[in-house]
C-alpha positions as CSV (number, residue, x, y, z in Angstrom):
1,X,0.0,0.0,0.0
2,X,0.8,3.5,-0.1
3,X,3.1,4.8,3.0
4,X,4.1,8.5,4.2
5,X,6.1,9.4,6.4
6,X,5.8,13.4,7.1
7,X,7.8,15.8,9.9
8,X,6.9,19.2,10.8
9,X,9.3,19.9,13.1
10,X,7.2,18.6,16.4
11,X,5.5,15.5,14.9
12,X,6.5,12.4,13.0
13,X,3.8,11.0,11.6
14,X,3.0,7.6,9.6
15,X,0.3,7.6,7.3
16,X,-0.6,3.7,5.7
17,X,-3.1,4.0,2.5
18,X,-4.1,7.8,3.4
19,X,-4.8,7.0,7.0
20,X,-2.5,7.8,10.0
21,X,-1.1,4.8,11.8
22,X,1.7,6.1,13.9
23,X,3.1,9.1,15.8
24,X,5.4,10.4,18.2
25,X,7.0,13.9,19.4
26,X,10.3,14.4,18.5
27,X,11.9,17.5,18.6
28,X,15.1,16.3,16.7
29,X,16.1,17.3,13.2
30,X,16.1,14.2,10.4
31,X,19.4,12.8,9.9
32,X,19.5,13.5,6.3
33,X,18.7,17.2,7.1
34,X,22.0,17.4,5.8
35,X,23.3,14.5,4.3
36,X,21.8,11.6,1.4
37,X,18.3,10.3,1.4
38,X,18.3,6.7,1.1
39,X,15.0,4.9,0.4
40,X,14.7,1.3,1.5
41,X,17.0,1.7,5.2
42,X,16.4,3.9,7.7
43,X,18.8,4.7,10.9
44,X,16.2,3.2,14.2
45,X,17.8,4.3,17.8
46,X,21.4,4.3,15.8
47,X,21.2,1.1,13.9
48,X,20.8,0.5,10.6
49,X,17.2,-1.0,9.5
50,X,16.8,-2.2,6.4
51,X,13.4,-2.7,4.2
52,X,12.4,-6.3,2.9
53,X,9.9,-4.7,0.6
54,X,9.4,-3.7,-2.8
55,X,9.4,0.2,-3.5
56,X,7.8,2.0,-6.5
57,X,6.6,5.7,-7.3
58,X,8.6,7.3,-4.5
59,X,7.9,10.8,-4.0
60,X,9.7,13.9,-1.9
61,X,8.4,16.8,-0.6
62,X,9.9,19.9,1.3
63,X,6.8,20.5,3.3
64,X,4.9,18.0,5.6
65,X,1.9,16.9,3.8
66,X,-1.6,17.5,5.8
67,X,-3.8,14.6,6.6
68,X,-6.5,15.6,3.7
69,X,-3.4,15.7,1.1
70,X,-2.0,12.3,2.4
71,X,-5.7,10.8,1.5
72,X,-6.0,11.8,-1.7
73,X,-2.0,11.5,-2.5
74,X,-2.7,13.0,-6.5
75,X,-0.3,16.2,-5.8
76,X,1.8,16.0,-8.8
77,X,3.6,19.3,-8.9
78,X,4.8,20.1,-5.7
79,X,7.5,17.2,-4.8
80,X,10.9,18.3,-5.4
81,X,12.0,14.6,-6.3
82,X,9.9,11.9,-8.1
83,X,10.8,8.3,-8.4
84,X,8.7,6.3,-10.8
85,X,11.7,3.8,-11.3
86,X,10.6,3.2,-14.5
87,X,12.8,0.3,-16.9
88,X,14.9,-0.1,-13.4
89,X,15.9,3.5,-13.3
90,X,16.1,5.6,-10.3
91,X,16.6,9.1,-12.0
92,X,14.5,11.8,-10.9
93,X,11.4,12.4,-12.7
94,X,10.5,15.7,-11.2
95,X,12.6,17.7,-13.4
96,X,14.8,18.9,-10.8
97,X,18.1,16.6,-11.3
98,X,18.2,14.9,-8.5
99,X,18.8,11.4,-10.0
100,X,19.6,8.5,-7.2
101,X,22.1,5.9,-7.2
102,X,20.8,1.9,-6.6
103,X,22.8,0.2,-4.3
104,X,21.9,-3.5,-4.7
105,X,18.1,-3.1,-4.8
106,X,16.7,-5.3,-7.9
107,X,14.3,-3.8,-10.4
108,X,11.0,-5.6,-9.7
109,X,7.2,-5.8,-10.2
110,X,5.6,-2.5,-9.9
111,X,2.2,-2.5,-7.9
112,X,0.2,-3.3,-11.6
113,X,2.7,-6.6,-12.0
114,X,4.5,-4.6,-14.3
115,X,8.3,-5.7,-14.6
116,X,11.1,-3.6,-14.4
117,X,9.0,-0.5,-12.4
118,X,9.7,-1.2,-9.1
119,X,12.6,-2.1,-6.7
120,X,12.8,-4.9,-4.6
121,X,15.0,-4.6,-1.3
122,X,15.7,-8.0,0.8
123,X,16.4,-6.6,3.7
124,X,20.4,-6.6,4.0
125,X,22.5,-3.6,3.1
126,X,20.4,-2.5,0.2
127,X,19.0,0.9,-0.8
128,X,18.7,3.8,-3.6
129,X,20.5,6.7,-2.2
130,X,19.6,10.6,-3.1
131,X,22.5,12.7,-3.2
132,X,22.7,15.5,-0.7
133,X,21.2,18.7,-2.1
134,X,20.0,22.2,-0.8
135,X,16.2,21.2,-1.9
136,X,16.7,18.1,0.8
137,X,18.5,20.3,3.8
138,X,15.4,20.0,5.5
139,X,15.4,21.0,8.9
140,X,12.1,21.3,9.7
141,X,9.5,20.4,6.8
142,X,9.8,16.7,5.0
143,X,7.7,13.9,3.6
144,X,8.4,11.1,1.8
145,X,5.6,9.0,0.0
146,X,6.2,5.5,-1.8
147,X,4.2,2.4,-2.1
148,X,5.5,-0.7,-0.8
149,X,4.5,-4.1,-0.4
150,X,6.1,-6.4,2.3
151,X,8.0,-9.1,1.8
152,X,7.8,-9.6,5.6
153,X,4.9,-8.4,8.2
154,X,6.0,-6.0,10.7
155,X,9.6,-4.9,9.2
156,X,8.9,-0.8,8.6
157,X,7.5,-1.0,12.5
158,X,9.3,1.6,14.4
């Protein structure tokens, strides 16, 4: 299903298929504030966690999406990155050059069973990593939208 993952500063939030799932308080800045965005790991409590999942139409934006926009999930023009990973590509689709690297993730079935428009991650060491850029030194305003499908229940859990 579709998953978002927004901060404003105060809140994290987790949204699953437009609905919200998950949040906490945290008044600490995202780790990438100022360094790569990698899809498919995440850093949990200092340890590396990473997805066993596959990933497809991944989407960044330098605002936290409200709950109303998470539901409907159509905005097309307002990310600063897009990732359809179409023919096993990760380049940036949103115009604005930020074209990601794939580090071990698999191109894979897309969400329609198409081949070759998704990534698949098996949970050890891989992921598609953003480069560092001004548009991503977020310090206060982020989310990041993708679907996903497990491979195994529970592993994006905080």
């Amino acid at each position: 299903g579709e998953a978002v993952v927004t901060w404003d500063g105060q809140y994290w939030k987790q949204y699953l298929n437009g609905q919200l799932d998950y949040q906490f308080e945290s008044q600490a800045a995202p780790r990438f504030s100022t360094a790569p965005v990698e899809l498919g790991h995440h850093a949990h409590c200092c340890v590396p966690v990473y997805f066993d999942c596959r990933i497809d139409e991944a989407r960044i934006y330098n605002r936290p999406l409200a709950a109303p926009e998470v539901e409907q999930l159509n905005l097309k023009s307002s990310f600063v990155a897009h990732y359809p990973f179409s023919n096993g590509s990760a380049d940036d689709a949103s115009g604005n050059g930020h074209h990601a690297t794939v580090s071990g993730a698999t191109p894979s079935l897309d969400y329609f069973g198409s081949e070759n428009q998704a990534f698949g991650f098996d949970g050890n060491s891989q992921r598609i990593v953003v480069p560092a850029s001004p548009a991503f030194e977020v310090r206060t305003n982020i989310t990041i939208a993708a679907w996903l499908k497990r491979q195994q229940v529970g592993v994006l859990s905080p």
